[in-house]
C-alpha positions as CSV (number, residue, x, y, z in Angstrom):
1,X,0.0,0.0,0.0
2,X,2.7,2.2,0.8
3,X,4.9,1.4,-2.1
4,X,1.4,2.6,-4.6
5,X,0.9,5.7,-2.3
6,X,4.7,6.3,-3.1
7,X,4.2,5.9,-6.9
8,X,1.3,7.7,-6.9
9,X,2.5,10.9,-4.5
10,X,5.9,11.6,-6.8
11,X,3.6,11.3,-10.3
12,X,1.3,13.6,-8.1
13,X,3.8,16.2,-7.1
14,X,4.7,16.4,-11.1
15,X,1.1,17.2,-12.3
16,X,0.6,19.4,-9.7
17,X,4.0,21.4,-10.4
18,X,2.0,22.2,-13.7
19,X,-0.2,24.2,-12.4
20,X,-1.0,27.7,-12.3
21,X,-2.5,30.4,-11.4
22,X,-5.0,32.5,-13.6
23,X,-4.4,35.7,-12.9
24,X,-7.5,36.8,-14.9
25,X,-10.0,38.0,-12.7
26,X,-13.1,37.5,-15.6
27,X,-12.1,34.0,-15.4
28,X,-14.1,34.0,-12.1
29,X,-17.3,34.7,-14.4
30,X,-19.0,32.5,-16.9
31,X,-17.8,32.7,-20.3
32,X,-21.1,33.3,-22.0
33,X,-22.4,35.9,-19.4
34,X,-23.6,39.4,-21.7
35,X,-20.9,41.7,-19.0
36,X,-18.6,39.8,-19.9
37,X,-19.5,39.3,-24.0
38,X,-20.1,43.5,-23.5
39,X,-16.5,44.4,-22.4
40,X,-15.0,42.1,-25.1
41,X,-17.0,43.8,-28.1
42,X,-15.9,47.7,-26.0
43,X,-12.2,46.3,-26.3
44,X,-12.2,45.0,-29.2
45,X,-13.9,48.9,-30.7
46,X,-11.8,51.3,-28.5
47,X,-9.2,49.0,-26.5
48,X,-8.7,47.9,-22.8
49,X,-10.8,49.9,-20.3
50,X,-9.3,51.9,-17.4
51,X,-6.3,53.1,-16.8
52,X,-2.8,54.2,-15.0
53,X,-4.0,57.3,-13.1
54,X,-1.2,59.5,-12.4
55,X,-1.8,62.6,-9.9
56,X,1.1,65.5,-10.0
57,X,0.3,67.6,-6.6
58,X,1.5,71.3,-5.4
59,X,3.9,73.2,-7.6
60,X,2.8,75.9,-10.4
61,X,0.8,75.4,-13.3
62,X,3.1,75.7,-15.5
63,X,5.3,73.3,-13.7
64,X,2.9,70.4,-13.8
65,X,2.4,71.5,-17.4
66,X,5.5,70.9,-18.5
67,X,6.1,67.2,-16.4
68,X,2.8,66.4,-17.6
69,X,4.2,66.6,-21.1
70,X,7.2,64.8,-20.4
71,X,5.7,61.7,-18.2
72,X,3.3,61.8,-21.6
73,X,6.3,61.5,-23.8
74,X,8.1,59.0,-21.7
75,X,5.0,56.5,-21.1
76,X,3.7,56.4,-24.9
77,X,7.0,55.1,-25.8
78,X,6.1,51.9,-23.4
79,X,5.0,48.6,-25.2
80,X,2.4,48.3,-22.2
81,X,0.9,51.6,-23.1
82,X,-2.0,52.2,-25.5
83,X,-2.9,55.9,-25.0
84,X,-2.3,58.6,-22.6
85,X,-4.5,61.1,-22.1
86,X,-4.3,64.4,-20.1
87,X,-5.4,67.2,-22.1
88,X,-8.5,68.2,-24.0
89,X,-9.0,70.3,-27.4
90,X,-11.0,72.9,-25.7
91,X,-10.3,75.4,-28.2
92,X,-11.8,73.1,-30.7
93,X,-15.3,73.7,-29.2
94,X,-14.5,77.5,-28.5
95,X,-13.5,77.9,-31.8
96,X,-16.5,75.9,-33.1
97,X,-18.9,77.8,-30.9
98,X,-21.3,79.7,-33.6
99,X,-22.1,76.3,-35.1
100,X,-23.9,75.2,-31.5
101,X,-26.1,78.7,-32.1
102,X,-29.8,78.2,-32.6
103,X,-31.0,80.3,-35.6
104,X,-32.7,82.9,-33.3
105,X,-29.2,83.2,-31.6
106,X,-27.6,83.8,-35.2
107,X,-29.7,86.5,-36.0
108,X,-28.8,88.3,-32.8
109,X,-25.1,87.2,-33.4
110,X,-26.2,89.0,-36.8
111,X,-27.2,92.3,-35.4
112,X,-24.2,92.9,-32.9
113,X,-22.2,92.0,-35.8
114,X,-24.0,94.4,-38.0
115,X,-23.7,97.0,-34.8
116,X,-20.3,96.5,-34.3
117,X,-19.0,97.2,-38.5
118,X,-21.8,99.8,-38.4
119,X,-19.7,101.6,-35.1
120,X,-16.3,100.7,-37.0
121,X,-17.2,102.0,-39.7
122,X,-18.5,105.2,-38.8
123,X,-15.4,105.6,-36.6
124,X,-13.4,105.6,-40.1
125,X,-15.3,107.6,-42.0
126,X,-18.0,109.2,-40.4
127,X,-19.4,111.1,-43.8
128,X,-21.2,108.2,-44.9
129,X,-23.0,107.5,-41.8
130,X,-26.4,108.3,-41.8
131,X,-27.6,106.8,-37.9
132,X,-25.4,107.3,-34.7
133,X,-23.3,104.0,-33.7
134,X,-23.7,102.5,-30.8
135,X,-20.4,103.0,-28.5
136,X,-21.1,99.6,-26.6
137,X,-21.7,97.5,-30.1
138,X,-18.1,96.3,-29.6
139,X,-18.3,95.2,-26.4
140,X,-21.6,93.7,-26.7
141,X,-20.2,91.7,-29.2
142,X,-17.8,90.6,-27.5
143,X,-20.3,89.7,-24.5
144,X,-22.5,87.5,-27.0
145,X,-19.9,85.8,-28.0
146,X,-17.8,85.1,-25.1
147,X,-21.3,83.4,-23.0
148,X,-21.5,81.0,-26.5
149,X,-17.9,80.2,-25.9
150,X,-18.7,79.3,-22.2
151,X,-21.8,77.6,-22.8
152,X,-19.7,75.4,-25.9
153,X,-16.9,74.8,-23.3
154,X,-19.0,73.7,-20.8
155,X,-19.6,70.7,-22.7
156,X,-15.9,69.2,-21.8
157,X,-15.9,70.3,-18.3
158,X,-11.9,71.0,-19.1
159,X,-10.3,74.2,-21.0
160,X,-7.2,71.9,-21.4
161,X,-5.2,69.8,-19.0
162,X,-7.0,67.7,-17.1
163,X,-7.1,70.1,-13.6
164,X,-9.4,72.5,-11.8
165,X,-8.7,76.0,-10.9
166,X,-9.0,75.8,-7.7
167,X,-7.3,72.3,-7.1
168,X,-3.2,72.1,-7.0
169,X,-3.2,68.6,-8.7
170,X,-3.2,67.2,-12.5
171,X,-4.1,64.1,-13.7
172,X,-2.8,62.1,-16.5
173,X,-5.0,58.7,-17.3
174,X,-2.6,56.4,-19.2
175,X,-4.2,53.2,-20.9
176,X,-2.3,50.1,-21.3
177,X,-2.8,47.7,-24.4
178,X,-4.6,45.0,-21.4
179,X,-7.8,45.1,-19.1
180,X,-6.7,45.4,-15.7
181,X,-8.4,42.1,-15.1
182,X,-5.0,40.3,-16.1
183,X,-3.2,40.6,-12.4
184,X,0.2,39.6,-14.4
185,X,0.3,42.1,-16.4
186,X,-1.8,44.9,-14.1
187,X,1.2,44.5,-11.6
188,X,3.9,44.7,-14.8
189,X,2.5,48.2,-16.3
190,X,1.7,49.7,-12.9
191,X,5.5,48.9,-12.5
192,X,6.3,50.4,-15.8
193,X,4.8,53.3,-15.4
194,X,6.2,54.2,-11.7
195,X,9.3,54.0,-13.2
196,X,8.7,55.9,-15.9
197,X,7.1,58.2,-13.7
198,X,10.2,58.3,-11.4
199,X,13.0,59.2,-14.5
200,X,11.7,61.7,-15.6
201,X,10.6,63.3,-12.6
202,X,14.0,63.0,-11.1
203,X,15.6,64.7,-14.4
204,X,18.2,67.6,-13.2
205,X,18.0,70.9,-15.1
206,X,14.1,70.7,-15.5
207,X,11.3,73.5,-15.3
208,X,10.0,71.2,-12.7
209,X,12.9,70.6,-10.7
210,X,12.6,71.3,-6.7
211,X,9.4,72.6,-7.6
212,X,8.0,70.9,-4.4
213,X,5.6,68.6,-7.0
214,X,5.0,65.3,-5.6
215,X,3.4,62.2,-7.7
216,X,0.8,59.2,-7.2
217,X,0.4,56.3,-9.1
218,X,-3.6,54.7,-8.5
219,X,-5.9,53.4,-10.5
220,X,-7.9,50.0,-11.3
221,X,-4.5,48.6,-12.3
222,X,-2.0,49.8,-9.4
223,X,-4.7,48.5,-7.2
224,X,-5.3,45.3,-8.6
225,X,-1.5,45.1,-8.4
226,X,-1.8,45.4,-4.8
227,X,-4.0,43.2,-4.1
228,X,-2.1,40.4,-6.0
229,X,0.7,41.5,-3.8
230,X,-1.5,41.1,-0.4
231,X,-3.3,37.7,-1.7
232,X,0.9,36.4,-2.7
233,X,1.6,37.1,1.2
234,X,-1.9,35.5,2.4
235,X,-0.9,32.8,0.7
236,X,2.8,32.1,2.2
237,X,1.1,33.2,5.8
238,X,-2.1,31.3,5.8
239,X,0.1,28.3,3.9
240,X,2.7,28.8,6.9
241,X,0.1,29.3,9.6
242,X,-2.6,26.5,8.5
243,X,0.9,23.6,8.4
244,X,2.2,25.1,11.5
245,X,-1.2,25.4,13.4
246,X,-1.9,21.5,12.1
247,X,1.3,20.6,13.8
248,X,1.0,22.0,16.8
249,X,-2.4,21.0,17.5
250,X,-1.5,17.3,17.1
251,X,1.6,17.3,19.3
252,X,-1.0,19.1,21.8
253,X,-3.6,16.7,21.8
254,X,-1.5,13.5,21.2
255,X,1.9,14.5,22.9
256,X,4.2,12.4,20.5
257,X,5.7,13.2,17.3
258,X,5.7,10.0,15.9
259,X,1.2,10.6,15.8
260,X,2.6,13.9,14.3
261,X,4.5,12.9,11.4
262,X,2.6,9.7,11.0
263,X,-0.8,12.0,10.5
264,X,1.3,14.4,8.1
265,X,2.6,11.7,5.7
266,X,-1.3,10.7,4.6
267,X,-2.4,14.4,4.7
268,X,0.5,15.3,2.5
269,X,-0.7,12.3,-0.4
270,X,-4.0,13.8,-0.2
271,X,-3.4,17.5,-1.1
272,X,-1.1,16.5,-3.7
273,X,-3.3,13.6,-5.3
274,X,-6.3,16.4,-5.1
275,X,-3.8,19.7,-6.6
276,X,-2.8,16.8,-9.2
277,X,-6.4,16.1,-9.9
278,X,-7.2,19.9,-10.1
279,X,-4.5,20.1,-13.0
280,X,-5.8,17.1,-14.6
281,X,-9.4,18.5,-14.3
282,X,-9.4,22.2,-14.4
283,X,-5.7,22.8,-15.3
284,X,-5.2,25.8,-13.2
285,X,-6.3,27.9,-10.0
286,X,-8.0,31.1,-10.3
287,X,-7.5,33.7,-7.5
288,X,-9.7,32.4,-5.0
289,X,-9.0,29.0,-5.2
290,X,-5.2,29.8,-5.0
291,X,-5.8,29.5,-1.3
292,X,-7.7,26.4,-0.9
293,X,-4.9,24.2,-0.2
294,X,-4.9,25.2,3.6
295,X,-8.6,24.6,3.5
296,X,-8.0,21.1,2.6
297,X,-5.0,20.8,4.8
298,X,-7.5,21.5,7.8
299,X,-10.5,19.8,6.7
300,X,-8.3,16.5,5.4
301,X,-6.9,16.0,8.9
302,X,-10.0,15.8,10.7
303,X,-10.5,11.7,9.4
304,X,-7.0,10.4,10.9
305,X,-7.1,12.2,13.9
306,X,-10.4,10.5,15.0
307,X,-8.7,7.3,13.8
308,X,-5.8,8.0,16.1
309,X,-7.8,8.4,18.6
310,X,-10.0,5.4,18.0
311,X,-6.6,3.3,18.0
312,X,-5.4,4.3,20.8
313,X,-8.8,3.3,23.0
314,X,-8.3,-0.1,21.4
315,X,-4.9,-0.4,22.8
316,X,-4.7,-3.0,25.2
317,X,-6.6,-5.6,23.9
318,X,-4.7,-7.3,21.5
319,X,-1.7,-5.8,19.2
320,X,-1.2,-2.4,17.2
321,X,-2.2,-4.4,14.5
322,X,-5.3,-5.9,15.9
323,X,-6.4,-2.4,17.3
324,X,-6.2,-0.7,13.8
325,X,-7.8,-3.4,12.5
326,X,-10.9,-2.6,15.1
327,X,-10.7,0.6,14.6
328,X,-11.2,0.8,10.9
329,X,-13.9,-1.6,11.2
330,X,-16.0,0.8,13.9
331,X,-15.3,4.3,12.3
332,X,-14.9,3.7,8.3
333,X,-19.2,4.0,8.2
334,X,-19.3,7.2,10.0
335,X,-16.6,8.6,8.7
336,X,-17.6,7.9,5.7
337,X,-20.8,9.5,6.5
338,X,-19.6,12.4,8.1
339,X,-17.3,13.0,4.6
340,X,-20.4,12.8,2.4
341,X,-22.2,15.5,4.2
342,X,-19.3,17.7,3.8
343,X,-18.6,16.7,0.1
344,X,-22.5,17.4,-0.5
345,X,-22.1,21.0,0.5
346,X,-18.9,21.3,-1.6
347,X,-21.0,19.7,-4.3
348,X,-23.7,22.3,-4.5
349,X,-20.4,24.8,-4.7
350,X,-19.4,22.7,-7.8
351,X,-22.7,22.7,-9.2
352,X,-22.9,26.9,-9.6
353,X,-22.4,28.3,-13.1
354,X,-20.2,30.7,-11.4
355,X,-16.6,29.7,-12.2
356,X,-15.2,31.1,-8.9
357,X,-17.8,28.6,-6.7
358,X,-17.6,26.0,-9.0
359,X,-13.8,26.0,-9.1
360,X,-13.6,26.5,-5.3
361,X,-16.3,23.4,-5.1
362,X,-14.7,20.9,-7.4
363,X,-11.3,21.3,-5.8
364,X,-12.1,21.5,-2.3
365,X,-14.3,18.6,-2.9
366,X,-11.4,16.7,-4.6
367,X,-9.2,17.5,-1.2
368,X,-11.7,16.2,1.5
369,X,-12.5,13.1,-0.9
370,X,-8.6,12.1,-1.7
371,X,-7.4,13.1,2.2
372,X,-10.0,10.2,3.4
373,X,-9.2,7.6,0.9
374,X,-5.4,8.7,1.9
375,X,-6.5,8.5,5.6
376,X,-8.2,5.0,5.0
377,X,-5.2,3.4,3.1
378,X,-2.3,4.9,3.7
379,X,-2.5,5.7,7.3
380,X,-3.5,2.6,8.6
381,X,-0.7,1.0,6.4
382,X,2.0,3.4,8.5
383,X,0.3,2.8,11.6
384,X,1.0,-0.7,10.6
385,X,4.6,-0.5,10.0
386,X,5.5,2.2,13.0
387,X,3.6,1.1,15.0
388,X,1.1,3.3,18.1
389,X,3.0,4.7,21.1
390,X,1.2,3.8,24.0
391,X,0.4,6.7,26.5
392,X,-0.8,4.3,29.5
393,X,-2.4,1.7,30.7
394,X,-6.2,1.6,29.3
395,X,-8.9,2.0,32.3
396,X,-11.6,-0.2,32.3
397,X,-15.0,0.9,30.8
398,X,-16.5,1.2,34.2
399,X,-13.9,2.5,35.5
400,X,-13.5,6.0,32.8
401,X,-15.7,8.8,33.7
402,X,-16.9,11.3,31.7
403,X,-15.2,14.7,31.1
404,X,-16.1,18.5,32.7
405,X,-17.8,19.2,29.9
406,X,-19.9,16.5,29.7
407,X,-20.9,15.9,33.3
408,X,-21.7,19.6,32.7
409,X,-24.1,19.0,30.0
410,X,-26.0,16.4,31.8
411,X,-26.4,17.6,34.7
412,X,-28.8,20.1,33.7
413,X,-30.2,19.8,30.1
414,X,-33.0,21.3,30.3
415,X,-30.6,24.4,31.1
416,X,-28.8,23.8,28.2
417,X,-31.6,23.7,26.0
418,X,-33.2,26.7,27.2
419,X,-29.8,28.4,26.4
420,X,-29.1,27.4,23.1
421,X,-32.9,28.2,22.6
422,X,-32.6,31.9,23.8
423,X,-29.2,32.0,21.4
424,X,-31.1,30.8,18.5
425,X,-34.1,33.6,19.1
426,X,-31.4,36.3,19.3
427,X,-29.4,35.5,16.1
428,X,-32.7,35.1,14.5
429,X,-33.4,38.8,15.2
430,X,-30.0,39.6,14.6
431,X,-29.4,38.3,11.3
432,X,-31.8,40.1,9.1
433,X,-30.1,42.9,10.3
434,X,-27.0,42.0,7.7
435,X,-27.0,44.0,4.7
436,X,-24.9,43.3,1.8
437,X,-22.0,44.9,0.7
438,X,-22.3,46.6,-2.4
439,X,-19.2,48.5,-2.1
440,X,-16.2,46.6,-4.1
441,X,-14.3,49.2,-2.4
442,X,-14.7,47.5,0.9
443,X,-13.3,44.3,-0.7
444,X,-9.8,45.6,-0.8
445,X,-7.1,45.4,1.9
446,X,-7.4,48.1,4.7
447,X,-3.7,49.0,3.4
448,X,-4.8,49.6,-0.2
449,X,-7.9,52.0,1.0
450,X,-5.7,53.7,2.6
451,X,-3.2,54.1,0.6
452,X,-5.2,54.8,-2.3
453,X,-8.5,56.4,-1.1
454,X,-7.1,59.6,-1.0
455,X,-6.2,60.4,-4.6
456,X,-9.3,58.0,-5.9
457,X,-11.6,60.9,-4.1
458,X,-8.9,63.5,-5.6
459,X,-9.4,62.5,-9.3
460,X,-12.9,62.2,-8.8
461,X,-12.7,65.7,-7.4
462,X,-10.9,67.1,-9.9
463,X,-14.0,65.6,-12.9
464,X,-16.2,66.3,-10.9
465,X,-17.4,62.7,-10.9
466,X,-16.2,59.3,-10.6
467,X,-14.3,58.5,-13.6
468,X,-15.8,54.7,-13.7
469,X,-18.2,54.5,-16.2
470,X,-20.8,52.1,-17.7
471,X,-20.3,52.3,-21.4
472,X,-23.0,51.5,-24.4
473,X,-21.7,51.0,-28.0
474,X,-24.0,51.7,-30.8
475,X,-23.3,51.8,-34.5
476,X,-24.6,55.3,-36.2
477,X,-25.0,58.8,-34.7
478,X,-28.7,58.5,-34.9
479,X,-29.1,55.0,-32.4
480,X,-26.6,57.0,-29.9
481,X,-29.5,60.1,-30.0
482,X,-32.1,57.7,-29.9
483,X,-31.2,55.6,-27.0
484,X,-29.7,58.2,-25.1
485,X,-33.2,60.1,-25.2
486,X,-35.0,57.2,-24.2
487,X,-32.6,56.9,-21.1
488,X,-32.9,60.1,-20.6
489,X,-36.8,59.8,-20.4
490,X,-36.7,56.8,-18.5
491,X,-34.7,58.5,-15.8
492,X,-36.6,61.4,-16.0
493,X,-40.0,59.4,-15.2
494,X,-38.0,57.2,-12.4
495,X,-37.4,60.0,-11.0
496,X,-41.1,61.7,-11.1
497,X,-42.7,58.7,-9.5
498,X,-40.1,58.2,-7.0
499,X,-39.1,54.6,-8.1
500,X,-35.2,55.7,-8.9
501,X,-32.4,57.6,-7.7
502,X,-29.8,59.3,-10.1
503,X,-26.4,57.3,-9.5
504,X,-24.8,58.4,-12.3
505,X,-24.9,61.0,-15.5
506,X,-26.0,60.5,-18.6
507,X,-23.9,61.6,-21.3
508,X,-23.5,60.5,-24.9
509,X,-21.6,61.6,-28.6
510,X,-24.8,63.6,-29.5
511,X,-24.3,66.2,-26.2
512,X,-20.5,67.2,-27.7
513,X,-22.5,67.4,-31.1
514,X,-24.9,70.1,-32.7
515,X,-28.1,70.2,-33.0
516,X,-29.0,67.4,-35.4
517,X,-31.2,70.1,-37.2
518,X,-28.1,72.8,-37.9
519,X,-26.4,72.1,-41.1
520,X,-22.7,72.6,-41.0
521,X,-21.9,72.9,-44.4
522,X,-25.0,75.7,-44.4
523,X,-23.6,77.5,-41.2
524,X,-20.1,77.8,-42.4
525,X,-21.1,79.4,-45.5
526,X,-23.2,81.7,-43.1
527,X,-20.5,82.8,-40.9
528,X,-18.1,83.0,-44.0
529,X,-21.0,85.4,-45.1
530,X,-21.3,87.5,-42.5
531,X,-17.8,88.4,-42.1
532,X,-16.2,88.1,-45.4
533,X,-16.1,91.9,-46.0
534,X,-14.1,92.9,-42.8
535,X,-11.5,94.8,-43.4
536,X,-7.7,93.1,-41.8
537,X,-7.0,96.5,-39.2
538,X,-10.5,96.0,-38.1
539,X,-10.2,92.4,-36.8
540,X,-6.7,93.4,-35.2
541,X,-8.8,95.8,-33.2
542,X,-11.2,93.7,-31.9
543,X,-8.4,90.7,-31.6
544,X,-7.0,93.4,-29.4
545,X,-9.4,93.5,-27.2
546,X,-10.9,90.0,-26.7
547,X,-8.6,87.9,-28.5
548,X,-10.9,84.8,-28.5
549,X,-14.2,86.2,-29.4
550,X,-12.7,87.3,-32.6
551,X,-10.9,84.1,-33.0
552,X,-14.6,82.4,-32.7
553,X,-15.8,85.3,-34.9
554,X,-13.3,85.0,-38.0
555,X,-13.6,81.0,-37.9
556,X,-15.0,80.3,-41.0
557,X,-14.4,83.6,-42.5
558,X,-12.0,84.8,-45.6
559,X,-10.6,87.9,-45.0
560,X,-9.9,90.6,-47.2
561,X,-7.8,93.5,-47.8
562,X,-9.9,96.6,-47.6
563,X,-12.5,96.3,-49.8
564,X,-15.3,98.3,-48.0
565,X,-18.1,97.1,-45.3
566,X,-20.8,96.0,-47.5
567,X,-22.7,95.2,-44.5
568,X,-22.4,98.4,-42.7
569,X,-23.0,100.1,-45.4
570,X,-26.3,98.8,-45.9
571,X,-27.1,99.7,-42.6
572,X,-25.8,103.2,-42.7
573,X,-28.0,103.4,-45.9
């Protein structure tokens, strides 16, 4: 028997040294669920969702500027890096504000225009005026257009780098080529990018040299990174612990390490015939069930020591070999049935569609299963050959009396029952009290919330929300403006009857867009319209003035050397 279990444990320890661990967290969800279907058509369109958050704190604007520009440089160059993103073409939608104009508000952009080259006009050559010009046309020019340019920069929340006036901090989100899910390769970029982060902040000779700026690195991938780290030392610890703790309770109770040793050798065969079978079966360990060896390591012992135990009472009444025999023969049926009731519930685990129970079931029910038959072969087979140290003398069956406990427990049952009745009515009112924890956030390591809670809230501070969004992809303008009415109407009427909450904004292509109705082709030729007879000196006076107003004014337009104010003119006339 011992010769097989030897066989058996070496090929065991060789299948088992195959294995490995998935570091894919969406491996924990069932392949044909629609998230998971969802995020793979997402990726597949724009690439791997999140991102490398990097916060630059304190120093001057123009500091963090300039080692935003550089970490930019620096961390596109990275094979792990897909995109980095910090700033925002804000211009763009100031530039492009008279095409977000209604048509009433053109035809009042239209008469301050007309006010403003009648005024300039008539301030050149006031003979061919017929009306008085308005003094403030210029300036209430300028005020028309300046509250579109607002109201078309309000749309991107940002007038360029990614930072709030009245917040000292920046934020550059840099996107790797892989989801964060990937723990392998979350902990590589987040690495990557600290280092990247670290040369070039460290550069001598640099605008942001002792500038007093200081750096953080966050984000879903620098925390999943973390957390791997954490789980890698649970694992050691609660490997460590669970062996150690094993050992020490069975030199305890039995006071001899020959029962130590002579337990261990069985246990050992049956976690590595079970990781073995898990290889065979599964071929790998996700994060959850990278643990589960010291769950079978406690729960695989439990059948020997019993059997110990049992031997031990038999002592006395024939030889070692004769009391294992007896032994076996009482306890093999309820240990047996004791086993099945625990490989039932491990069973319903293994019957989920969710990979991380199912997993966790099938190979926790594999340990308990092999750790008996290992107990129920090759532990008597040892016992056999070792031998059972004998700690006495065995009293006579009339002669044992119970324990503490026991004569505790009899003496007054009723007692005891009404106890464990009033514990029962008091967790029964207690337990509907236990809500359930919706917070992912509360999942994660009291070391990474607090080491990474504080520039989360910053980022999201600095958007003005939280930066975690729940995308939808359509295919044509006109679906994105359909469903993101309907949403909008939905939330809307949630909201009316008091059957919703508002969690999260809605916001879609179609709100950075114009008006469907508002032809661009149409209002570019408008605009070209209205200004093509402005003379060059006139432009510079207003560019002098408000420098972006008339940069939102001439877009569109062809300027011309002096050629006369048609449009003033008319009104003059």
């Amino acid at each position: 028997m011992l010769a097989l279990a030897l066989v058996l444990t070496v090929v065991s320890v060789y299948i088992a040294s195959l294995l490995r661990v998935d570091s894919d967290l969406r491996s924990l969800l069932p392949e044909e669920h629609p998230v998971l279907a969802s995020i793979d058509r997402i990726e597949t369109s724009f690439g791997a969702l999140g991102s490398v958050n990097v916060v630059l704190k304190e120093g001057s604007p123009e500091q963090r500027h300039a080692l935003a520009d550089a970490i930019a440089e620096r961390a596109s160059k990275s094979p792990l890096v897909r995109d980095v993103e910090y700033r925002l073409r804000s211009d763009f939608f100031a530039e492009h504000a008279l095409y977000y104009l209604t048509d009433p508000e053109m035809e009042a952009l239209d008469e301050h225009f007309q006010a403003w080259t009648h005024y300039e006009l008539c301030r050149a050559e006031p003979d061919v005026c017929l009306d008085e010009p308005d003094p403030e046309a210029p300036k209430a020019l300028r005020t028309f257009i300046r509250s579109k340019q607002d109201a078309a920069l309000a749309r991107t929340s940002f007038k360029d780098y990614f930072e709030r006036d009245d917040i000292s901090a920046l934020v550059l989100l840099i996107h790797p080529t892989q989801p964060s899910s990937d723990l392998d390769f979350a902990e590589a970029v987040s690495n990557q990018v600290r280092a990247d982060v670290a040369e070039v902040v460290n550069q001598p000779g640099t605008p942001w040299a002792d500038s007093g700026i200081h750096y953080s690195v966050v984000g879903p991938y620098t925390i999943k990174a973390e957390e791997r780290e954490t789980i890698r030392g649970d694992m050691l610890r609660s490997g460590a612990f669970g062996v150690l703790g094993v050992i020490a309770i069975l030199y305890l109770l039995f006071r001899s390490g020959r029962a130590v040793l002579t337990l261990l050798v069985p246990l050992i065969c049956g976690v590595t015939w079970s990781m073995a079978l898990t290889q065979i079966v599964l071929g790998r360990l996700n994060a959850i069930t990278s643990l589960i060896s010291t769950v079978v390591v406690g729960m695989g012992i439990d059948a020997g020591i019993h059997f110990l135990v049992r031997v031990r009472e038999e002592q006395g009444r024939g030889s070692d070999r004769e009391a294992i025999a007896r032994a076996f023969a009482n306890l093999i049926g309820p240990l047996l049935i004791a086993s099945a009731t625990t490989l039932g519930a491990f069973a319903v685990m293994a019957s989920s569609v969710f990979p991380a129970f199912q997993e966790f079931g099938l190979i926790a029910g594999f340990g308990v299963a092999l750790c008996l038959l290992a107990m129920l072969t090759v532990y008597p087979a040892i016992l056999c050959l070792v031998g059972v140290k004998r700690v006495g003398e065995p009293q006579a069956e009339q002669e044992r009396r119970p324990g503490l406990l026991t004569r505790v427990v009899l003496a007054r049952p009723g007692l005891m029952l009404s106890l464990v009745a009033a514990l029962t009515v008091g967790a029964a009112v207690m337990a509907p009290r236990a809500e359930f924890e919706n917070s992912t956030r509360e999942l994660q390591s009291a070391r990474t919330r607090a080491l990474y809670k504080p520039e989360v809230f910053l980022i999201s501070k600095i958007f003005g929300k939280d930066i975690h969004a729940g995308v939808l992809v359509v295919s044509t303008l006109d679906q994105a403006r359909a469903v993101l009415t309907q949403a909008r109407q939905v939330q809307s009427d949630r909201l009316a009857d008091g059957t919703g909450t508002v969690v999260a904004e809605l916001l879609g292509a179609p709100d950075l867009l114009p008006d469907p109705w508002i032809d661009p082709v149409k209002r570019k030729d408008a605009i070209a319209a209205m200004t093509a007879d402005i003379p060059e000196r006139t432009w510079k006076r207003l560019e002098e003035r408000a420098p972006a107003a008339a940069r939102t004014a001439r877009r569109g337009s062809r300027p011309r050397t002096r050629a006369g104010c048609g449009t003033c003119s008319r009104r003059s006339r």
